[in-house]
C-alpha positions as CSV (number, residue, x, y, z in Angstrom):
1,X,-42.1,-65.9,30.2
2,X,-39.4,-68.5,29.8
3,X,-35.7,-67.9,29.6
4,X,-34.8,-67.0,25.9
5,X,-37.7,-64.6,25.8
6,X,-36.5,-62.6,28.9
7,X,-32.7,-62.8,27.4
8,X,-33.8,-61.1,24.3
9,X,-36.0,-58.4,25.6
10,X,-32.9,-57.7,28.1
11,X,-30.5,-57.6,24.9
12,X,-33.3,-55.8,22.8
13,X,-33.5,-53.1,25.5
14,X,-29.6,-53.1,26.0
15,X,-29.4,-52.4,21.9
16,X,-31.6,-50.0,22.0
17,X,-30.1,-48.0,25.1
18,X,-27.2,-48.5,23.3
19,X,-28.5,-47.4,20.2
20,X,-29.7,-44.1,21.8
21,X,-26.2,-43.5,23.3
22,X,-24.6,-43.2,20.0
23,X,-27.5,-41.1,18.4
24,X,-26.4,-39.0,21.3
25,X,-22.9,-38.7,20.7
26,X,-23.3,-38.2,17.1
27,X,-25.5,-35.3,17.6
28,X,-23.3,-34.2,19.6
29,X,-20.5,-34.4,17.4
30,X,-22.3,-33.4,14.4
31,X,-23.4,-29.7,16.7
32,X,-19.7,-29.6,17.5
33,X,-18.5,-29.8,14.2
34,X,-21.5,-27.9,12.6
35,X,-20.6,-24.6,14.7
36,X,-17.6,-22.9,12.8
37,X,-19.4,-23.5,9.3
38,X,-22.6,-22.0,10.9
39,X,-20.2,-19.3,12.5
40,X,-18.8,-18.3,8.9
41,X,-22.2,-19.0,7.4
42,X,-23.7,-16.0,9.9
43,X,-20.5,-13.5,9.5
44,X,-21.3,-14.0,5.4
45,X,-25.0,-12.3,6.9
46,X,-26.7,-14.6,7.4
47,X,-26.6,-17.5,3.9
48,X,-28.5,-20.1,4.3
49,X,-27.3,-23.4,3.4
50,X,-27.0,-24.9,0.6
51,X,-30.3,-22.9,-1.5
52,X,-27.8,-19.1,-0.5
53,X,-24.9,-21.1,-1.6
54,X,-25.3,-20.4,-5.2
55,X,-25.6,-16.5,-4.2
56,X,-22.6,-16.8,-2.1
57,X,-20.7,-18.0,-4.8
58,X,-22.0,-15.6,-7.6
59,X,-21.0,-12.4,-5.0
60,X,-17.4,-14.3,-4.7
61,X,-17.3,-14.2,-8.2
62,X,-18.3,-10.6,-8.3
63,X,-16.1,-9.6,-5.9
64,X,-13.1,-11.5,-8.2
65,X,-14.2,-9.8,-11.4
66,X,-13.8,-6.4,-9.4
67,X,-10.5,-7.3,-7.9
68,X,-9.4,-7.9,-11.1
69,X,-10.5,-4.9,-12.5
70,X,-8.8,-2.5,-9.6
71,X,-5.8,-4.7,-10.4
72,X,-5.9,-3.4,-14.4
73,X,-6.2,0.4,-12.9
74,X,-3.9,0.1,-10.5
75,X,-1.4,-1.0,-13.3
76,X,-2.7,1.9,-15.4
77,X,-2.0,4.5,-12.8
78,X,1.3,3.2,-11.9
79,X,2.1,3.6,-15.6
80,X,0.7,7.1,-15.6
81,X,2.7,7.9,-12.2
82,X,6.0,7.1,-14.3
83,X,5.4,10.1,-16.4
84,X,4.1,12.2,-13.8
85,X,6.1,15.0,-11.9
86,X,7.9,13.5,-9.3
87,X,10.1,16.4,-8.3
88,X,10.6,20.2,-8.7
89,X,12.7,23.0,-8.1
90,X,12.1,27.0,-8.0
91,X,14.6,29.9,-8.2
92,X,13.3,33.4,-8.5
93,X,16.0,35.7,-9.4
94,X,16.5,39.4,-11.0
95,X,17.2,38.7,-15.0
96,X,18.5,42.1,-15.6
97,X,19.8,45.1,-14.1
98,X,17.4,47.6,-14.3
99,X,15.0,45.0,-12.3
100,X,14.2,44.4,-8.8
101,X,11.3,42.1,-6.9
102,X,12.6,39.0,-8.5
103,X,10.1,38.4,-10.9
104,X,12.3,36.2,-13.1
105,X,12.2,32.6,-12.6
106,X,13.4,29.1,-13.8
107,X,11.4,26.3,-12.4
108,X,12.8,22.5,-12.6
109,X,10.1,19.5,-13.2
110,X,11.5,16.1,-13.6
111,X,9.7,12.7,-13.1
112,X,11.0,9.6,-11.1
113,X,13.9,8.8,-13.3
114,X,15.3,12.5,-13.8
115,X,13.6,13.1,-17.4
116,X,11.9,16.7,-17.3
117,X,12.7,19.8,-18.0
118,X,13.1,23.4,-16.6
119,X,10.6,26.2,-18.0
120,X,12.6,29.7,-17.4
121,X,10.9,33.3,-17.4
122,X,12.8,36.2,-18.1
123,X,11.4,39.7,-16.9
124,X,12.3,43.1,-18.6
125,X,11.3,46.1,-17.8
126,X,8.8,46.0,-21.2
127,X,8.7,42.2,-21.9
128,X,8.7,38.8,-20.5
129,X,10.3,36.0,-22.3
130,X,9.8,32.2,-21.5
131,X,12.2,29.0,-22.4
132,X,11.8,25.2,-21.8
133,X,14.8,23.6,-22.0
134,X,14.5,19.7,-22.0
135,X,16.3,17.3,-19.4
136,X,16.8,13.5,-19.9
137,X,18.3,11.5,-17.5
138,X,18.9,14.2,-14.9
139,X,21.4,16.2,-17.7
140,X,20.4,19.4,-19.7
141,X,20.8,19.3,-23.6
142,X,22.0,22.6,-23.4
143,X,24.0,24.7,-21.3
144,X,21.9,26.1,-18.5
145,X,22.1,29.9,-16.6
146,X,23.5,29.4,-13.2
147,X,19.8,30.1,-11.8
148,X,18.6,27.0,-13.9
149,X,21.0,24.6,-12.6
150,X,20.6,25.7,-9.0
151,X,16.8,24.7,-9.7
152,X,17.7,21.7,-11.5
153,X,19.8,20.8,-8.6
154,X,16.6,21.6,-6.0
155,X,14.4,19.3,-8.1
156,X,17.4,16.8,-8.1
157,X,17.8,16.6,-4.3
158,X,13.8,16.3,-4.4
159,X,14.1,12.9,-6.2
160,X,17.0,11.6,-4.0
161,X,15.5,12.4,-0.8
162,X,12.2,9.8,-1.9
């Protein structure tokens, strides 16, 4: 074997050691780098990349239509909720005389901003009478019997204390 044959089977063999070495390190780069994506890949149950891709992103779309759509009836609820009863008040009392057991009432309902109104029953001793009277923006339209404003004033405290 002369000289230049021996020098490149020693560079040959040093190339291809060489060669090896960094086939090494990128594999082991390319594991190190690999593990969070196969990580989120097995938490997503197990997708296989890339031919589960396309079902992975059809179910993230799904799952934005359907975040979108609890977003609409969230809004329609919270428009609903602003009408609701928010806060009430309850005085039984004796309307008359002659009556006892307190089986007379007036009964406050106003929503969130104080708009309502207070339904009042009136027991006799042969009869029983009912009135709504209307309340907007936490006032009466009409003058009110002391029992009425006392549960006007109950459902009142109801909406303060919230």
């Amino acid at each position: 074997m002369n000289t230049t044959t021996v020098v490149l089977t020693i560079v040959s063999v040093a190339v291809a050691v060489l060669a090896a070495a960094v086939a090494v390190l990128c594999f082991m780069s390319m594991r190190r780098l690999a593990e969070p994506h196969r990580r989120f890949l097995s938490a997503l149950g197990q997708i296989e990349f890339p031919d589960d891709l396309t079902q992975y992103l059809e179910l993230l779309g799904q799952v934005h239509r359907r975040v979108e759509d609890l977003g609409v009836r969230a809004d329609a609820l919270h428009r609903v909720q602003l009408r609701a009863v928010s806060s009430c008040g309850l005085v039984h009392f004796d309307a008359f005389d002659h009556m006892g057991g307190q089986l007379s009432f007036a009964l406050a309902l106003l929503d969130h901003l104080g708009n309502g109104c207070i339904l009042t029953g009136l027991r006799g001793r042969d009869s029983f009478d009912a009135y709504c009277r209307r309340i907007v923006d936490s006032r009466p339209e009409v003058d009110l019997m002391p029992e009425e404003e006392q549960a006007l004033r109950e459902a009142l405290d109801g909406l303060e204390r919230r």
